[in-house]
N, C-alpha and C positions, 0 to 999 in steps of 0.2 A: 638774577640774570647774569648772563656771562659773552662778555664779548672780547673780539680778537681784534686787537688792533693793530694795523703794518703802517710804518709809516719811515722813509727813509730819513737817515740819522750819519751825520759827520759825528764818527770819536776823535781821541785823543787823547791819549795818557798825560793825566796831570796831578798833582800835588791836591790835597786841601788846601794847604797852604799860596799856593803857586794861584787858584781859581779864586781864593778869597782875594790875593794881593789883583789879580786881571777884573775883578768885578768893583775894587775901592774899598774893598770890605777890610776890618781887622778884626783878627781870628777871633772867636771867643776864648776865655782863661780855658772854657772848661773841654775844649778840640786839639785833635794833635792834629798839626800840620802837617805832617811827616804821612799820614791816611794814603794812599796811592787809590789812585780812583780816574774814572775819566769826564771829560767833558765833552758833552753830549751836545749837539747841534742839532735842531729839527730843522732841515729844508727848506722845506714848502711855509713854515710862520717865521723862521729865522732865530726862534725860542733857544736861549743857553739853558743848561742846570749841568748840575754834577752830581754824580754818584759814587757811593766808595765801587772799588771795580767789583768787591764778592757780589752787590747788591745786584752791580750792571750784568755780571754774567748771570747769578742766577734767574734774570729777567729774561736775559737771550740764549740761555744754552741752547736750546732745542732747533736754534737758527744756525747756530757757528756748526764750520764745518768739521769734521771729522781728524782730526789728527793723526 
């Protein structure tokens, strides 16, 4: 099965490092903190996570607009 999901989303350009230190977390040995990624906010549940950015874009390119 294959479904489409839209659901509005706050980014935010952030560190591994920066989201692990905002969440109480400490890095593991085997993560670079230095990863640039964003943090992603769901709306409507108020849900955090993070993703490194290649992951986020390749999730959303077909939404971002045109350059």
């Amino acid at each position: 099965m294959l479904f489409e999901i839209r659901r509005e989303v706050k980014i935010e350009p952030m560190s591994r490092l920066d989201y692990n230190i905002l969440r109480g977390w400490t890095l593991p040995a085997n993560k670079n903190g230095s990863n640039e990624g964003v943090k992603v906010t769901d709306i409507s549940s108020g849900h955090v996570s993070w993703l490194p950015y290649e992951e986020w874009y390749f999730m959303n390119k077909r939404q971002l607009p045109d350059n």
